[in-house]
BAFI-3210 file (N, C-alpha, C; in Angstrom, 3 decimals, decimal comma, padded with zeros to 6 digits):
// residues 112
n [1|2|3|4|5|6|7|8|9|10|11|12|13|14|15|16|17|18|19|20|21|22|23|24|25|26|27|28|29|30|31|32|33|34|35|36|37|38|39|40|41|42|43|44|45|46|47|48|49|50|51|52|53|54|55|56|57|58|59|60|61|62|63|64|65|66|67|68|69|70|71|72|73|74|75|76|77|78|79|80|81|82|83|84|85|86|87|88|89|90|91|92|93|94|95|96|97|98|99|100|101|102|103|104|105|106|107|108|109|110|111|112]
n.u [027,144|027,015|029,239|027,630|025,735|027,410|028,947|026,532|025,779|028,101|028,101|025,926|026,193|028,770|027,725|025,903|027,005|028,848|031,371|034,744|033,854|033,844|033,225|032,316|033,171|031,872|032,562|031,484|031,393|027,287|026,200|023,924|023,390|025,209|026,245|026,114|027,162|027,810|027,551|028,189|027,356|028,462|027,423|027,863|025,687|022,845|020,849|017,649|015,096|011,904|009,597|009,606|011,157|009,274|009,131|011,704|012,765|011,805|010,919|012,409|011,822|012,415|013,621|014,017|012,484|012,491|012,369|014,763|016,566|019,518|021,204|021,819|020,317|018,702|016,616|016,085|018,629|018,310|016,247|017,206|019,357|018,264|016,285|018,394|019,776|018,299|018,079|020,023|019,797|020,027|019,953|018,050|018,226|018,669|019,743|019,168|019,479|018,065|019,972|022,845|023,232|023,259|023,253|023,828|022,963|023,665|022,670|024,040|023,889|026,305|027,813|028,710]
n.v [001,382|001,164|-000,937|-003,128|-003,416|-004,064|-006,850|-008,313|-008,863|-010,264|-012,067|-014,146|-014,242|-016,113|-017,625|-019,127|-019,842|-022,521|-024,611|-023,329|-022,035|-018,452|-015,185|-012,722|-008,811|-006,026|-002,283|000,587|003,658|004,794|004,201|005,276|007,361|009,677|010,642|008,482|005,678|002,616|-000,990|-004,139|-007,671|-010,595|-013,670|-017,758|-019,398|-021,458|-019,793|-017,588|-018,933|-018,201|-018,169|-017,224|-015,060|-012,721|-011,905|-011,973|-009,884|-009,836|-009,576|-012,626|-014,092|-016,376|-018,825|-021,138|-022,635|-025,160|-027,935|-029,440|-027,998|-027,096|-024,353|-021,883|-019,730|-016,472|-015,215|-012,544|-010,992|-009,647|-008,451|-006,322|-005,259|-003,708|-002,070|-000,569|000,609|002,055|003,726|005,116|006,321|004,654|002,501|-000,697|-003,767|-006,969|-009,386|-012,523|-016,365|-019,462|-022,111|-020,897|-018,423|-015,391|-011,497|-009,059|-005,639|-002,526|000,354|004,334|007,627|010,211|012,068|015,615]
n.w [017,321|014,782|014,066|015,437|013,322|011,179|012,546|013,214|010,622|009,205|011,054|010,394|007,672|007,686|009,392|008,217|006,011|003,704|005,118|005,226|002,951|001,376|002,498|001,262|001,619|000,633|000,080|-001,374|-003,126|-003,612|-006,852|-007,735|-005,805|-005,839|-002,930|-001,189|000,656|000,331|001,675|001,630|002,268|001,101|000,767|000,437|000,727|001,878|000,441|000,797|002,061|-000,356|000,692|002,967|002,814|003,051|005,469|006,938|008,040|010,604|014,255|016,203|014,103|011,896|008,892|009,423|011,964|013,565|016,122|015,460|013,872|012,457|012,744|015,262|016,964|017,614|016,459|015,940|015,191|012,331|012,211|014,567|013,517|011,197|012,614|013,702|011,847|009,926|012,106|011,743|009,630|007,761|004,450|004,400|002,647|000,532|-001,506|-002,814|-003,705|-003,919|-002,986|-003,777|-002,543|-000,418|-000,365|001,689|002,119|003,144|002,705|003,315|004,140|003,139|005,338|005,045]
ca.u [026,040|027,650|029,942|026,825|025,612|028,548|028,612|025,188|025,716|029,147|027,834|024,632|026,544|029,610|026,540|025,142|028,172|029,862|032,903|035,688|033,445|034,461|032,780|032,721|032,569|032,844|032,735|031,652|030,054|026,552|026,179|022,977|023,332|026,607|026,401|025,721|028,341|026,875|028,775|027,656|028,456|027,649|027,981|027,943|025,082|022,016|019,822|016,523|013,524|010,903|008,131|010,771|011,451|008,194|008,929|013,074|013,006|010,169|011,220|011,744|011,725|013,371|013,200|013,836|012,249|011,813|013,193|015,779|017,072|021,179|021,460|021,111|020,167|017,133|015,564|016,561|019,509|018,488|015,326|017,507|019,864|017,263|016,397|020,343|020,292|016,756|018,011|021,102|019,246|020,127|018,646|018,858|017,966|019,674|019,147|018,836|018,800|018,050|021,510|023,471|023,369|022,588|023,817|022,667|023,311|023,114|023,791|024,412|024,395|027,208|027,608|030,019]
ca.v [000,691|000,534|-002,214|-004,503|-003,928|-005,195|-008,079|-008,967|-009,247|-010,731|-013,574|-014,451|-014,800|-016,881|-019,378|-020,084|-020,533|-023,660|-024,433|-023,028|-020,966|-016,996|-014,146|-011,007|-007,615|-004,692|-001,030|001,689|004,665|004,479|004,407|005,697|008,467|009,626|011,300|007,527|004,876|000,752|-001,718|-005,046|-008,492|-011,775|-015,699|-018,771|-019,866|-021,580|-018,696|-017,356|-019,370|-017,724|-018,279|-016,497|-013,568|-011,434|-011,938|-011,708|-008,574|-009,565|-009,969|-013,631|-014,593|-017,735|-019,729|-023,080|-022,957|-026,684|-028,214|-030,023|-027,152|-027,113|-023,085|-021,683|-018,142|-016,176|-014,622|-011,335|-010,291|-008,697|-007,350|-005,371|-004,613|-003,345|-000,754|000,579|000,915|003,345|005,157|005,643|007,566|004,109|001,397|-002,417|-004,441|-008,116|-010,070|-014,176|-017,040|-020,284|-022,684|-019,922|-017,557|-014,047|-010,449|-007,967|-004,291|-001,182|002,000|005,200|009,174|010,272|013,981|016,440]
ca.w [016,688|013,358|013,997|015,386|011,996|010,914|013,217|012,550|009,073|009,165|011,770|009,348|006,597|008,276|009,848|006,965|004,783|003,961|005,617|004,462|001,913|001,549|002,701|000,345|001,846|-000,313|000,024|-002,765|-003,293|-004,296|-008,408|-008,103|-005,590|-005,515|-001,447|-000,027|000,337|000,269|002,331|001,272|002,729|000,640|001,199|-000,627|001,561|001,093|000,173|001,635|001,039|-000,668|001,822|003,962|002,534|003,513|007,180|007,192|008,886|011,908|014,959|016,148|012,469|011,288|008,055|010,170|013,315|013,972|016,796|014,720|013,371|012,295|013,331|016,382|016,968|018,756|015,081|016,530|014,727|011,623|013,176|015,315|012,341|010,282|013,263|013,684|010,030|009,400|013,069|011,769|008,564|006,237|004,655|004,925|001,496|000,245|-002,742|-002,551|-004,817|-003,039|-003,451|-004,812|-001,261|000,000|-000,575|002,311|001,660|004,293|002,657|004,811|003,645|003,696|005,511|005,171]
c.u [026,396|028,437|029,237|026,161|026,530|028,697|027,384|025,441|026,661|029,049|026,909|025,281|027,864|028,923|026,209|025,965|028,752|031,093|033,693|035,037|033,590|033,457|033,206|032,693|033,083|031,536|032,428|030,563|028,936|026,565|025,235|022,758|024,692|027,172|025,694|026,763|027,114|028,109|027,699|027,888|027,631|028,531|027,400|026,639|024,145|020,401|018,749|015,341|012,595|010,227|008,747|010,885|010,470|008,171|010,484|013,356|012,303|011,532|011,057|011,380|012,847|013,359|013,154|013,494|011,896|012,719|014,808|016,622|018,967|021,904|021,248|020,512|018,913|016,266|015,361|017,723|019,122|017,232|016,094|018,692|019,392|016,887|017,368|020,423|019,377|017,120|019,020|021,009|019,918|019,283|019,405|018,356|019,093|018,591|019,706|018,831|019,120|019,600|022,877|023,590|022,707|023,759|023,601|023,256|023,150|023,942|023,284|024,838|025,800|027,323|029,092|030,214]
c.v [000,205|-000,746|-003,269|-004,846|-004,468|-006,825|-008,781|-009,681|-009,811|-012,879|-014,519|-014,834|-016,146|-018,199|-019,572|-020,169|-021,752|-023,695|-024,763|-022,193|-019,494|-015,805|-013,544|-009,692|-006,836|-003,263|-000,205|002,580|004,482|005,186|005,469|007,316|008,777|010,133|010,083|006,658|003,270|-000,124|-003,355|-006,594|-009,770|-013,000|-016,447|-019,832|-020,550|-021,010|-018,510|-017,971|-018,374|-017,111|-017,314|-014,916|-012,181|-011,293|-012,006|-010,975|-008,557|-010,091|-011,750|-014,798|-015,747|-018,712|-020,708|-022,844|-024,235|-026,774|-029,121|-029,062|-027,067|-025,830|-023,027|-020,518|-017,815|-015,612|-013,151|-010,217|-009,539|-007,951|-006,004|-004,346|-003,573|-001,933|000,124|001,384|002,795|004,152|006,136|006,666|006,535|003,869|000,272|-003,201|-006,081|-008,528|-011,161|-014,549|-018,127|-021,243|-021,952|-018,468|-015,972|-012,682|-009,003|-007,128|-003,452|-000,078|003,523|006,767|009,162|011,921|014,551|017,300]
c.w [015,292|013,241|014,895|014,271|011,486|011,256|013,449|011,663|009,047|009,827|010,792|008,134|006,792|008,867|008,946|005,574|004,992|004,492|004,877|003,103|002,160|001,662|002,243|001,358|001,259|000,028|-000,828|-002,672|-004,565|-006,449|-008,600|-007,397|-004,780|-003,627|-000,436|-000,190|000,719|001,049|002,138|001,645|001,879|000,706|000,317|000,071|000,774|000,110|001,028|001,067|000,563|-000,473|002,977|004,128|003,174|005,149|007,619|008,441|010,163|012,923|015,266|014,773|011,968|010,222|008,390|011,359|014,108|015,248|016,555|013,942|013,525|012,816|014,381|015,907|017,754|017,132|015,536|015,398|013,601|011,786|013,981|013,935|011,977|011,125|013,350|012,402|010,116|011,087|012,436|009,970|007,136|006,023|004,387|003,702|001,222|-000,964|-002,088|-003,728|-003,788|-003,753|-003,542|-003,589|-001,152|-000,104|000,500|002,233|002,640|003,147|003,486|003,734|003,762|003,879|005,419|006,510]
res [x|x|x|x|x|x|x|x|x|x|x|x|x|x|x|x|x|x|x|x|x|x|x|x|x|x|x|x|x|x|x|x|x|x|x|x|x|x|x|x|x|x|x|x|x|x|x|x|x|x|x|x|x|x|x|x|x|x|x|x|x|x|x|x|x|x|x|x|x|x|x|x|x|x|x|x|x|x|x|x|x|x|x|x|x|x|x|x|x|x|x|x|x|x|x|x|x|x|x|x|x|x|x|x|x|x|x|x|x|x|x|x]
***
């Protein structure tokens, strides 16, 4: 399940990057609580609208749903994310700026 979070987040940010623009992913233990690690993946995309944001996470959820739409997808993927994450005892958070792209975050206990 961990590496469809991965591939969730990896695909999402790779569609909605420019081509030939670079996907980040980085690794580190949390600042804030040192017994979680953050795995973070961000793109050069065109950010999350706004109007968008309060409904990201719904199932079915799509900032462009027109029939003209340049993406594909079902509006599935980070809906289901978002569940793997909170089973798997994370959580799922991103920051946005519209132009300027997206940052999405999962961090994950980490047990001994």
């Amino acid at each position: 399940r961990f590496l469809q979070i991965l591939s969730n987040l990896l695909s999402n940010a790779i569609k909605f990057s420019p081509d030939s623009a670079e996907v980040h992913v980085d690794l580190a233990l949390s600042q804030q609580h040192p017994h979680e690690i953050t795995i973070s993946i961000t793109d050069k995309g065109p950010g999350i609208p706004t109007e968008f944001k309060k409904r990201i996470f719904q199932k079915f959820s799509q900032a462009d749903s027109s029939d003209t739409r340049k993406k594909g997808g079902t509006g599935l993927g980070l809906s289901i994310t978002r569940e793997l994450v909170e089973h798997m005892g994370g959580k799922i958070a991103y920051t946005s700026a519209v132009s300027q792209g997206s940052c999405f975050y999962v961090t994950f206990p980490l047990h001994s």
